[in-house]
C-alpha positions as CSV (number, residue, x, y, z in Angstrom):
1,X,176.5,32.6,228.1
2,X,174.1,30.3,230.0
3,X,170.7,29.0,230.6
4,X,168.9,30.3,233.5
5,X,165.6,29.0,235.7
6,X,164.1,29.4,238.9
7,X,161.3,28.4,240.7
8,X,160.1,29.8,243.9
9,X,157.4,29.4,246.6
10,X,155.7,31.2,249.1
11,X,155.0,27.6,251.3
12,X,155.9,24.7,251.0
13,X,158.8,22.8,249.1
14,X,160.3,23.1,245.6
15,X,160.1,19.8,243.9
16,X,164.0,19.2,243.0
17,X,163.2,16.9,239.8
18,X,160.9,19.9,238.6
19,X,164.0,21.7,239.3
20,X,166.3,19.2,237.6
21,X,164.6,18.4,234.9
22,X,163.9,22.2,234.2
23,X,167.8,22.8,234.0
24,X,168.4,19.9,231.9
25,X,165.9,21.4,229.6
26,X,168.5,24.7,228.9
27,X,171.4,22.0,227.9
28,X,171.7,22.9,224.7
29,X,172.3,26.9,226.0
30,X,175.2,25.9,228.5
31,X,176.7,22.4,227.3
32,X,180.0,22.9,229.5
33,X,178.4,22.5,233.3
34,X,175.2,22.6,235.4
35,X,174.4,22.9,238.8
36,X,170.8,23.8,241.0
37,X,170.5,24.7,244.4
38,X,167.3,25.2,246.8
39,X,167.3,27.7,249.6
40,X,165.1,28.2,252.5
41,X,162.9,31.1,252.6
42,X,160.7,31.1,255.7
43,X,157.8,28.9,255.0
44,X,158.9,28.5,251.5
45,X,162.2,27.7,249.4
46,X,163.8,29.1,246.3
47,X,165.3,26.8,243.7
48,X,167.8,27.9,240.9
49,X,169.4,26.1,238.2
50,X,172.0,27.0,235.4
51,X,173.4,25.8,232.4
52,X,177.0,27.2,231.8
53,X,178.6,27.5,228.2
54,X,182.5,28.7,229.6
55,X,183.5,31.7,227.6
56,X,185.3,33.6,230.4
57,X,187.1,31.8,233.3
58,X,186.7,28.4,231.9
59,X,187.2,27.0,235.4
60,X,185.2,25.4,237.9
61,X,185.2,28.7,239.7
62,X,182.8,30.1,237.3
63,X,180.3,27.5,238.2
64,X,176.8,27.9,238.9
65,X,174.6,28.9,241.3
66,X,177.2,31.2,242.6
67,X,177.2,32.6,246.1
68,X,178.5,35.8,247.9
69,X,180.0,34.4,251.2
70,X,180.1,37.8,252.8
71,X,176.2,38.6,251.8
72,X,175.0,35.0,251.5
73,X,173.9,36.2,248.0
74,X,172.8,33.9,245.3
75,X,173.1,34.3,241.6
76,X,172.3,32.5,238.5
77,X,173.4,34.4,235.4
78,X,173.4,34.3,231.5
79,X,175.2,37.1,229.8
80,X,178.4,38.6,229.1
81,X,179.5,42.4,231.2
82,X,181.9,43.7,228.9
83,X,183.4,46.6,231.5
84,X,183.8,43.9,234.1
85,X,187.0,44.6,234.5
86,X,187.0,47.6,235.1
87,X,184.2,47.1,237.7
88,X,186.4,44.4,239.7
89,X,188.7,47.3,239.9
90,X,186.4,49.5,241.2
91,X,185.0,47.2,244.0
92,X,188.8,45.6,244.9
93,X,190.0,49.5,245.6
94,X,186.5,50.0,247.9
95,X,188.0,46.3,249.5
96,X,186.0,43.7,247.8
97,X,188.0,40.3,247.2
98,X,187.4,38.2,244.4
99,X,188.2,34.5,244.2
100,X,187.2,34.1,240.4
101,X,188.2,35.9,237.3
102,X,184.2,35.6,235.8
103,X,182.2,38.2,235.3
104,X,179.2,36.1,237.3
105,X,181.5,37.2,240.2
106,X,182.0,40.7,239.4
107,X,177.8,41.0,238.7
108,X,177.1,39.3,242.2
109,X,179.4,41.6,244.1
110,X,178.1,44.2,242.2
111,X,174.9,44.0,243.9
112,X,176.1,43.1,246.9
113,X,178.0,46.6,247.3
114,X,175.4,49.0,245.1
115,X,171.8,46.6,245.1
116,X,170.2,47.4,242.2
117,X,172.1,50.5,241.8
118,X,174.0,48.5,239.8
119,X,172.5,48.2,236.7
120,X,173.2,51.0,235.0
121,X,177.1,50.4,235.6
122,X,177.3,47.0,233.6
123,X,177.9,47.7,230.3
124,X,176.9,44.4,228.2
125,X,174.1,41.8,227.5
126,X,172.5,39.9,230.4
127,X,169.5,38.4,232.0
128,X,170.3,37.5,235.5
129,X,168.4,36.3,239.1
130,X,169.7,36.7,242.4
131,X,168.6,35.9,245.7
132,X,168.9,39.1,247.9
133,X,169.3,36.6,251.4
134,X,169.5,39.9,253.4
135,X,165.8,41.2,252.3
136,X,164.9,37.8,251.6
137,X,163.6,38.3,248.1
138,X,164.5,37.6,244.5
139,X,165.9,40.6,242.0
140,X,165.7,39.8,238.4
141,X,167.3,42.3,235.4
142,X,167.4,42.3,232.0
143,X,169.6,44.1,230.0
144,X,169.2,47.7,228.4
145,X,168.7,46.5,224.9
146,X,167.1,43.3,225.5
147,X,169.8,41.4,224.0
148,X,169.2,38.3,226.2
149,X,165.6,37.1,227.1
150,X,163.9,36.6,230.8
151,X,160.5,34.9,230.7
152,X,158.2,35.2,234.0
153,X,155.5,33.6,235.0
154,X,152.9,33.0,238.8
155,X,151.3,29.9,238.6
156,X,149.2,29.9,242.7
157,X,151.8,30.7,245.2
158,X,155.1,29.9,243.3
159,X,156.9,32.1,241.1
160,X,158.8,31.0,238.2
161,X,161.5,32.4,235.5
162,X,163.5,31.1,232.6
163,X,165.8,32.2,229.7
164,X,162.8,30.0,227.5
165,X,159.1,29.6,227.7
166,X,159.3,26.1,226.6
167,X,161.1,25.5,230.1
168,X,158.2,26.8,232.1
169,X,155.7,25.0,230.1
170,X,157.7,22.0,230.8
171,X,157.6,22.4,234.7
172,X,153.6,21.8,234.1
173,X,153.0,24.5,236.5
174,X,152.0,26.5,233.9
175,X,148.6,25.7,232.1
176,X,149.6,25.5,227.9
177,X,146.6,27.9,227.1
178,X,147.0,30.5,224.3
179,X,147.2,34.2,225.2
180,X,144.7,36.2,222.3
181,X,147.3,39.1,223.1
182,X,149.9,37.7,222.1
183,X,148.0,36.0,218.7
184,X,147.4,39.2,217.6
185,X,150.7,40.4,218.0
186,X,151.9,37.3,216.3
187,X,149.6,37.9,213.4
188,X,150.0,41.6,212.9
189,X,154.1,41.4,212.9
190,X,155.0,37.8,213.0
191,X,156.3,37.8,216.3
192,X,155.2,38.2,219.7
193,X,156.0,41.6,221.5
194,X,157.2,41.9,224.8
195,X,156.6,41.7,227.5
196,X,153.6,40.1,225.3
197,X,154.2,35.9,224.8
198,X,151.8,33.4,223.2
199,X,151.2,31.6,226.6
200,X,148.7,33.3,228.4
201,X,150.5,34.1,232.4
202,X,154.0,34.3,230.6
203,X,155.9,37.7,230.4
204,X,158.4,38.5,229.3
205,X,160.9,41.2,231.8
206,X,161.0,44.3,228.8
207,X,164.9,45.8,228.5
208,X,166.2,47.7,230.9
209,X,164.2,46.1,233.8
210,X,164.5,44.4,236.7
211,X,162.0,42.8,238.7
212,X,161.6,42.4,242.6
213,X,159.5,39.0,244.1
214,X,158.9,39.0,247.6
215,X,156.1,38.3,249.7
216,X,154.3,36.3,246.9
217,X,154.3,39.3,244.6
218,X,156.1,40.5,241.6
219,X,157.1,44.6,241.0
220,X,158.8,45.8,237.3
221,X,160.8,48.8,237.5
222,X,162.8,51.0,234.5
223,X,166.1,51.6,234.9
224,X,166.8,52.5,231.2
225,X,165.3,53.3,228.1
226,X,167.3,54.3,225.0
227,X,165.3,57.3,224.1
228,X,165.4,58.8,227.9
229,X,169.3,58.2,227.7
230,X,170.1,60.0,224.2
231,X,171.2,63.5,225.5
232,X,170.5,65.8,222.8
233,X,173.3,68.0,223.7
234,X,175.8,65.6,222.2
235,X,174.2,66.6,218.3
236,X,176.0,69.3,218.4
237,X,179.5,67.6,217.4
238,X,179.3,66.2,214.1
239,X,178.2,62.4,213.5
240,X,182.0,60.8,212.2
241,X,183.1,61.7,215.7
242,X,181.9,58.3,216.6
243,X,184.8,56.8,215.6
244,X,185.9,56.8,219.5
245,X,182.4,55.4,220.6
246,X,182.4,52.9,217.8
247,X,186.4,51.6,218.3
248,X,185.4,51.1,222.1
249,X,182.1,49.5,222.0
250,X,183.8,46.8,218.9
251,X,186.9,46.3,221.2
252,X,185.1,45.7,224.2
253,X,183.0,42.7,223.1
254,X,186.3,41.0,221.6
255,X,186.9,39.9,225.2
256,X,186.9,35.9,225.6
257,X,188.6,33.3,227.0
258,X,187.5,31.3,223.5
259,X,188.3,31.7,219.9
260,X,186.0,34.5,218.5
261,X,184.7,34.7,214.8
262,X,182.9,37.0,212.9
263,X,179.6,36.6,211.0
264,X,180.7,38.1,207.7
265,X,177.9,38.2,204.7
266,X,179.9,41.1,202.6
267,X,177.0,43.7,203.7
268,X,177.7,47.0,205.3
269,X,177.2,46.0,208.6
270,X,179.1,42.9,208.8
271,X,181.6,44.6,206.6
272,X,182.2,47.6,208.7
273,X,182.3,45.4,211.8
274,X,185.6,43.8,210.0
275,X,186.9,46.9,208.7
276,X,186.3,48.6,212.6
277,X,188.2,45.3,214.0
278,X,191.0,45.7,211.6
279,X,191.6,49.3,212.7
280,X,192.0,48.0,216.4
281,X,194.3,46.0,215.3
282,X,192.3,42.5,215.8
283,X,192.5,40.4,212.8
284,X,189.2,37.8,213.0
285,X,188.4,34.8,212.1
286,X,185.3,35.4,209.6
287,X,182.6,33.2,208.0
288,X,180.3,33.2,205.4
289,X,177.6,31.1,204.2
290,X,178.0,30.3,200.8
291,X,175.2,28.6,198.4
292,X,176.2,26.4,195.9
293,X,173.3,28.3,193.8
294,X,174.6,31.7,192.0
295,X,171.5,33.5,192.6
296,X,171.6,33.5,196.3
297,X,175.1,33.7,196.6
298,X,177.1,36.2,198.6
299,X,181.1,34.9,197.8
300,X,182.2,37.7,196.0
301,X,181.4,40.6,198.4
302,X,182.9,38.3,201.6
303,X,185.6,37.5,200.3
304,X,186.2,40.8,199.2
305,X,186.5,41.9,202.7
306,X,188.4,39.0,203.9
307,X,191.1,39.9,201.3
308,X,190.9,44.1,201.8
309,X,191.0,43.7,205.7
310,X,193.3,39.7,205.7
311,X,190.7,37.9,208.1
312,X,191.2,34.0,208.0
313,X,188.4,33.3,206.2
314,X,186.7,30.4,206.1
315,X,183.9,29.8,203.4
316,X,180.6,27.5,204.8
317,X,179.5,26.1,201.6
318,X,175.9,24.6,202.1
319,X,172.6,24.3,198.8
320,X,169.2,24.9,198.6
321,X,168.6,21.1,199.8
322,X,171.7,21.5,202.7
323,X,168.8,24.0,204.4
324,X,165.6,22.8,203.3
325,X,166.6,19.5,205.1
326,X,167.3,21.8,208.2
327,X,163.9,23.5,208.1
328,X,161.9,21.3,210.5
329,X,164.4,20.9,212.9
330,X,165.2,24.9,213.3
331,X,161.6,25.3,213.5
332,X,161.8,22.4,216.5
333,X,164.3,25.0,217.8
334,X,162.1,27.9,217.9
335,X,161.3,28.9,221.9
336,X,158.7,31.2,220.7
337,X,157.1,31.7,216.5
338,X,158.5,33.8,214.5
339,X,158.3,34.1,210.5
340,X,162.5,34.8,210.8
341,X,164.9,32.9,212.2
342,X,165.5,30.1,210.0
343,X,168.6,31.4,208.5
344,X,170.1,32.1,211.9
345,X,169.6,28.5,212.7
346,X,171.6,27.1,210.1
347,X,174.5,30.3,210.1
348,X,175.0,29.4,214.1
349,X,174.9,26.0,213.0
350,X,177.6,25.7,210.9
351,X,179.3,28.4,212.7
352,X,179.8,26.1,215.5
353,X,180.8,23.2,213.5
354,X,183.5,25.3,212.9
355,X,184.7,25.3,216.1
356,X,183.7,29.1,216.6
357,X,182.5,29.3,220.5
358,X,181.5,33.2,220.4
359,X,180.6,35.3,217.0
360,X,180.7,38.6,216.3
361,X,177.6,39.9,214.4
362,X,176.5,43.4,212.5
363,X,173.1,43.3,213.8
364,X,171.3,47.2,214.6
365,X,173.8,48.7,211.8
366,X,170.3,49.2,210.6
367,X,168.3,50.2,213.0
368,X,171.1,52.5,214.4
369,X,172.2,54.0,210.7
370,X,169.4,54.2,209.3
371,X,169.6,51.5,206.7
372,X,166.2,50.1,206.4
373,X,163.6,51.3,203.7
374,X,161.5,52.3,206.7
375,X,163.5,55.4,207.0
376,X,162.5,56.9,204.1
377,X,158.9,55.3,203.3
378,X,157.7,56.0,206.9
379,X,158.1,60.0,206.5
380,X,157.0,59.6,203.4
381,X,153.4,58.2,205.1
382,X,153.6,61.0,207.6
383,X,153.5,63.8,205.5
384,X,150.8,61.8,203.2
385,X,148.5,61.7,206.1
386,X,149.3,65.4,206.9
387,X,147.8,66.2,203.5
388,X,145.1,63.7,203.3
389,X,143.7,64.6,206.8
390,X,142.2,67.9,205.3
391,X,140.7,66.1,202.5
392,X,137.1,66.1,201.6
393,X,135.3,63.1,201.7
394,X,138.3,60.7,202.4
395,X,135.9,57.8,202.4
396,X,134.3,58.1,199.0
397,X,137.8,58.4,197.7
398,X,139.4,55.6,199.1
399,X,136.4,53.4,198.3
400,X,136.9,54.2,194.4
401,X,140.4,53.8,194.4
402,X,140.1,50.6,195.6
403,X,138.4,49.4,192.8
404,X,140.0,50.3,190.4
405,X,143.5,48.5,191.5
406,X,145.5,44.6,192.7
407,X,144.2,43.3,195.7
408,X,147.7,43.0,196.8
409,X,149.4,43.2,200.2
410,X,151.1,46.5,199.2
411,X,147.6,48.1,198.3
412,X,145.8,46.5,201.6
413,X,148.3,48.6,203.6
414,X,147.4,51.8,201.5
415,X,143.9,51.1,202.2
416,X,144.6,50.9,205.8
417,X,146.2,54.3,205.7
418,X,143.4,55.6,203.6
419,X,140.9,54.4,206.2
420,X,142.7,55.8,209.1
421,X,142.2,51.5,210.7
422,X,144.5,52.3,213.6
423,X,145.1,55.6,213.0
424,X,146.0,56.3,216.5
425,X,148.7,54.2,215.7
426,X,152.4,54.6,214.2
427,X,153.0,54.8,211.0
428,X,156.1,52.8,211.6
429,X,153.7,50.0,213.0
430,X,151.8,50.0,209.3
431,X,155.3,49.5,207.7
432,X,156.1,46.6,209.6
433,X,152.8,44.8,209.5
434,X,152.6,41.4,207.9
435,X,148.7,41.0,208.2
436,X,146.5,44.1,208.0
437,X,144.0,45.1,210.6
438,X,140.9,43.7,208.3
439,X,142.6,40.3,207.8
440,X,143.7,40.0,211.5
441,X,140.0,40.2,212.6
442,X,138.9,37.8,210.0
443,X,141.6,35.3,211.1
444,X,141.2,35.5,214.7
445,X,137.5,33.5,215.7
446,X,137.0,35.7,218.4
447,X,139.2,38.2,220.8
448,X,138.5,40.5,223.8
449,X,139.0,43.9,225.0
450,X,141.5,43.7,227.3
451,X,143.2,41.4,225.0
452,X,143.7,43.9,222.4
453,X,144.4,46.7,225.2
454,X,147.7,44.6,226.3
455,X,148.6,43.6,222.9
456,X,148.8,47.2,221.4
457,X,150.3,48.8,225.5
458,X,153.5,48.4,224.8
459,X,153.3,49.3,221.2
460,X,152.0,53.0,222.4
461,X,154.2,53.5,225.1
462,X,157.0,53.2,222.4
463,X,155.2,55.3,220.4
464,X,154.9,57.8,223.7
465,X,158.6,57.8,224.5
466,X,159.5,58.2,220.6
467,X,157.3,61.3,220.4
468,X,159.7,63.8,221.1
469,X,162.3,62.3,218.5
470,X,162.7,63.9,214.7
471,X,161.0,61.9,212.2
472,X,164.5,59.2,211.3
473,X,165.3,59.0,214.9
474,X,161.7,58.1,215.7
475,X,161.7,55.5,213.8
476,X,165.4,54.6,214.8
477,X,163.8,54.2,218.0
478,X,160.8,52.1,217.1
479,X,163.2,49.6,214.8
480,X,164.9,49.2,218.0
481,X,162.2,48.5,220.4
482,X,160.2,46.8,218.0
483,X,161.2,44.8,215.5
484,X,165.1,44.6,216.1
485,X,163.9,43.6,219.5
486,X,161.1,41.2,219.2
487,X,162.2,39.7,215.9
488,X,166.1,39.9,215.5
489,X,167.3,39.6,218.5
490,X,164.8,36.8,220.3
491,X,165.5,34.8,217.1
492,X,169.5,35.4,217.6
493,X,169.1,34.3,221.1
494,X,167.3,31.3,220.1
495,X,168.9,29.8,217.0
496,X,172.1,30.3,218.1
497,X,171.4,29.0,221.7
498,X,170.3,25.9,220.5
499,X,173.9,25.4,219.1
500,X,175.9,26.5,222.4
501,X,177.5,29.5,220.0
502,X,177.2,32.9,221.6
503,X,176.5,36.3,219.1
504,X,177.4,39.0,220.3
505,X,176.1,42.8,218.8
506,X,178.9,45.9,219.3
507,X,176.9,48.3,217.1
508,X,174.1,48.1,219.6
509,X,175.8,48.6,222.4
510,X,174.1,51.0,225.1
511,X,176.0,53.7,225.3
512,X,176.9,53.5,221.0
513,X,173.2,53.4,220.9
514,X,172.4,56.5,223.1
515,X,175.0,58.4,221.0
516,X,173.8,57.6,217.8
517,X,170.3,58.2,218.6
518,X,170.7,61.8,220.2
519,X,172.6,63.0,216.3
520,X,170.0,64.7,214.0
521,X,168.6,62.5,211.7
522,X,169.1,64.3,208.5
523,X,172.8,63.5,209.7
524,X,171.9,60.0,209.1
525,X,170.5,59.9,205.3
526,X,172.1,60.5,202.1
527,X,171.3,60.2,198.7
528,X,175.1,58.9,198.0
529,X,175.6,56.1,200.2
530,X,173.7,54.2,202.6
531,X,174.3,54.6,206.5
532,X,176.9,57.7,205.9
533,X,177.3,58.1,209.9
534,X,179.0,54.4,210.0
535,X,180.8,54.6,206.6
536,X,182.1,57.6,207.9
537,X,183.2,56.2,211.6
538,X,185.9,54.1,209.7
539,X,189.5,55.0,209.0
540,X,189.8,52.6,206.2
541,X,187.0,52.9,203.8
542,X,185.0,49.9,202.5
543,X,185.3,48.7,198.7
544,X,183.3,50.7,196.6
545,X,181.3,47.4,195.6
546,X,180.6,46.6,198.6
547,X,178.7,50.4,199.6
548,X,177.2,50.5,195.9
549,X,175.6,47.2,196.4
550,X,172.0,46.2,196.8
551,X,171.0,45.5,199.8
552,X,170.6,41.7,200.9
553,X,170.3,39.7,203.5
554,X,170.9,36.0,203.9
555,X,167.3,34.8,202.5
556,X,166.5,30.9,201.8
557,X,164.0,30.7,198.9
558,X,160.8,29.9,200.9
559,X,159.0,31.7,197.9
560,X,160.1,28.8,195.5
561,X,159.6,25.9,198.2
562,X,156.1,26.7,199.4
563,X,155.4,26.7,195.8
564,X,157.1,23.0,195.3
565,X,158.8,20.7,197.8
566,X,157.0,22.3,200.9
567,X,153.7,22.3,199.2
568,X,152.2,19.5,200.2
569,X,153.2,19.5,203.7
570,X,151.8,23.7,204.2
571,X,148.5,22.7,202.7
572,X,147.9,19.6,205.1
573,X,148.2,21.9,207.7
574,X,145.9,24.6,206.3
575,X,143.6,21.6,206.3
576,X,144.4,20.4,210.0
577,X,143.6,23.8,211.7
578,X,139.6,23.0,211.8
579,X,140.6,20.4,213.7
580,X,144.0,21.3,215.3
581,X,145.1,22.8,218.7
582,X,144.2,26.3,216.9
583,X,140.5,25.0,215.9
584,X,139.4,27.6,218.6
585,X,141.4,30.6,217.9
586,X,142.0,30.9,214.1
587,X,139.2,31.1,211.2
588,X,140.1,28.4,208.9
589,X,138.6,29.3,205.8
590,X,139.9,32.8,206.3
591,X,143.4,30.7,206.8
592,X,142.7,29.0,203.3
593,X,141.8,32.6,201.6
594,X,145.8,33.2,202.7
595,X,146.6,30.4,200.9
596,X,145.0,30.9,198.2
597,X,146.1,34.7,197.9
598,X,149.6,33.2,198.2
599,X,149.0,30.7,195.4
600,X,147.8,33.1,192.9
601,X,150.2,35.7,193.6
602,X,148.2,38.3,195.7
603,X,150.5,38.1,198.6
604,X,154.0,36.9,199.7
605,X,155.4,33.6,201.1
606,X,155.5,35.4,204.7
607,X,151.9,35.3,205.6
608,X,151.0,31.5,204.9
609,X,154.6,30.6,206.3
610,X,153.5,32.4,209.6
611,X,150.1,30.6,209.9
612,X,152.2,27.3,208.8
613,X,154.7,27.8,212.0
614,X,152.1,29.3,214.2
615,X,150.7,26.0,214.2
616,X,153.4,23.8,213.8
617,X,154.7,25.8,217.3
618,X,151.3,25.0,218.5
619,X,151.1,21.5,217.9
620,X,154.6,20.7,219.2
621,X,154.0,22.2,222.2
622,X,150.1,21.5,222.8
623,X,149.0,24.8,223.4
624,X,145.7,25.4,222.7
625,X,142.7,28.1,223.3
């Protein structure tokens, strides 16, 4: 796993200290080595820099910028190709020699035998850059579930990339302006949505893409997409024959050259990732967070599973203080906002304390098994809206309804259904929405057309390629590309990164996933037991306390401490935005009506937090409008 960044021109020189100093930048990603190099390219040069955290072939043969002798190929890499051995196989029997046991090596040669070709072969997470010396261009790819981010950017005649956006702001090539896309993403989920950032000229390459610069301009192509690849055929074997798919996709990512640990939290998802471990014979490491306070305390259900499957368990035992003190620097950590992410921060945190290199985590049990509430609530709103489309006089009868109940965030949604405000839209997308259309537009000073054209694209081409997918598996789909995606995973990447620990996510692997998704949804919901397709993919069941149990997550109480020790601190800023770097962009009195809905109960902790770090982001990093 690694930090990756490149700058290159069409004429003229790359500056090596930009270079350097945008390398150093990713030293928190790849603490064990570094290297840059800068190639010619006709009037122009290339410049690539990596920052290395050694989890396979800890020698210095795995060092980077790596080059291809026989091609004169360049690569810097982040990532880790799970099948990579069985790749090297391949290419060694076509007559390929190796002089590294990496999977860098096995990725460069890869494309030096297939091109791009390639892609679809390596099984794993990746974001990678190589210079093709042969056709004299760069080739940039991103893996099929967008476990690991690639951020883009053309600033004149150079071209630059990064595993960060704060790394390409820092080159100063690119101007620190806010992109109105990418706020209203931000405000309507509380996160941005690739390819979508919150620096206007900064993409981000979307999963399962790669990207071709040559001749001063940039080209995207799909090579994969998780609907296109579920084959439909395959519903016709029952669901718990994914016991195969599931032991192979878990056993693969147990490769490592490192000790490996497992995020445990006593939840299905982590649970099942022990239990699926156990029956491959792999006995983990595992470790749990564990507050001091009883009320946000998970002991009972980890350790459960430690004892039932005999992991080494080690017990991280941290208060409500412990992580409030660690709130401003994880938010100093943050490459892009996000209203999540915190408590990833400090898990990865004290994860690596522990001398844990690579972790193991059940993130997309979820969004795979259909474990969210989403899977039942967002049917629930299509058939509703099946109904209330032949209504008479929808509009009179929303309008009285809505005076007769809370102004709540709950009821502002149901009033967006009743509306029909983006009714071209999702359902799924109404579900997920921290602030509704209506508040958006009173929060935002001022937007444009096209702006609100590229921030809702992408969002209707997911909806485009789920359309053909059952009602669970549509929104399966959507969880995936969506908020699993732009949420879960960026903030995995990120929080963990800035620790030099690796995650890695078996029960979203690209082939699991493509399985999963092509089985019938009603296969996937029961009224017995949540996620009956993973339960059932197990040859050792899980404690029955541990199925029954409520679902949980690892939350901090941000509800209690805006209300108390954060209080003062989240009000100055409410106060500062008139006259902060988002004086331009956001409404400040509509910004103090969030506050004030917060304060007297009318809405949840989320929205003011997400205005609080949208400008706290803003202000580090002196972007403005």
């Amino acid at each position: 796993m690694c930090g990756i960044v490149g700058i290159a021109t069409k004429h003229g020189p790359v500056d090596r200290g930009m270079l350097e100093s945008a390398t150093r930048s990713l030293a928190h990603r790849g603490p064990d080595d570094a290297g840059t190099i800068i190639l010619e390219d006709g009037d122009g040069e290339i410049g690539l820099g990596n920052r290395r955290l050694a989890i396979l072939d800890l020698s210095p043969l795995g060092h980077q910028p790596m080059q291809e002798p026989v091609t004169g190929n360049w690569i810097v890499y982040n990532g880790e190709i799970f099948n990579f051995v069985e790749i090297r196989d391949e290419l060694e029997k076509a007559g390929v020699s190796f002089c590294s046991k990496s999977d860098t090596e096995v990725v460069l040669k890869a494309y030096g035998s297939w091109g791009g070709k390639c892609l679809p072969r390596l099984r794993g997470m990746f974001a990678f850059a190589i210079w093709d010396a042969r056709r004299r261009r760069l080739f940039l790819a991103r893996d099929p579930m967008g476990i690991k981010p690639l951020y883009y950017a053309a600033a004149g005649e150079s071209f630059l990339f990064a595993s960060e956006v704060r790394t390409l702001l820092g080159t100063g090539l690119v101007p620190r302006r806010l992109d109105l896309a990418g706020l209203q993403n931000y405000l309507t989920f509380g996160s941005l949505y690739d390819p979508v950032t919150l620096i206007e000229g900064v993409s981000a390459l979307r999963p399962g893409h790669s990207l071709i610069w040559e001749q001063g301009r940039a080209r995207e192509t799909c090579y994969w997409d998780l609907a296109d690849s579920a084959d439909r055929s395959l519903d016709q074997q029952s669901g718990t024959n994914l016991r195969t798919e599931i032991n192979e996709a878990v056993r693969r990512q147990t490769v490592s050259d490192v000790p490996l640990g497992v995020f445990l939290s006593g939840g299905v998802d982590s649970s099942a990732l022990v239990a699926i471990l156990a029956q491959n014979g792999i006995k983990p490491e595992t470790f749990s967070i564990v507050f001091r306070e009883s009320e946000y305390n998970e002991a009972t259900f980890s350790r459960r599973i430690a004892q039932a499957f005999k992991t080494r368990h080690h017990e991280i035992l941290v208060s409500q203080q412990d992580t409030f003190e660690r709130v401003p620097v994880a938010l100093s950590a943050m490459d892009l906002p996000t209203i999540d992410g915190v408590n990833t921060y400090i898990v990865s945190e004290q994860t690596r304390a522990a001398g844990v290199k690579v972790a193991l985590s059940g993130l997309g049990g979820d969004e795979l098994f259909a474990g969210y509430s989403t899977f039942s609530s967002v049917p629930r709103m299509q058939h509703f809206l099946r109904v209330w489309r032949y209504m008479p006089a929808k509009s009179s009868v929303a309008t009285t309804l809505s005076r007769f109940v809370v102004d709540n965030d709950q009821n502002r949604k149901l009033w967006t259904l009743l509306r029909g405000d983006n009714n071209e839209l999702h359902p799924y997308f109404l579900a997920r929405m921290l602030f509704t259309p209506t508040v958006c537009n009173a929060l935002m000073k001022s937007t444009t057309l096209e702006a609100r054209d590229r921030a809702e694209d992408e969002i209707r081409q997911s909806m485009n390629r789920a359309k053909d997918l059952d009602e669970i598996n549509a929104v399966s789909y959507l969880e995936c590309r969506c908020y699993m995606l732009n949420t879960l995973l960026r903030d995995a990447d990120a929080m963990s990164m800035a620790h030099g620990l690796e995650i890695r996510v078996p029960l979203i692997d690209d082939h699991l996933a493509a399985r999963v998704l092509a089985i019938s949804g009603d296969k996937k919901m029961s009224r017995d037991v949540p996620k009956p397709l993973l339960l059932a993919a197990l040859e050792s069941p899980l404690p029955g306390e541990i199925v029954r149990r409520p679902k949980q997550g690892f939350t901090l109480p941000f509800e209690q401490w805006l209300r108390s020790v954060m209080r003062e601190d989240v009000e100055q800023s409410f106060r500062d935005i008139s006259n902060g770097p988002l004086a331009g962009a956001i409404n400040a009195n509509a910004a103090q009506n969030v506050w004030q809905d917060f304060c007297e109960g009318r809405t949840t902790w989320s929205r003011p937090w997400a205005l609080y770090v949208l400008q706290k982001w803003c202000q580090r990093h002196a972007v403005t409008v």
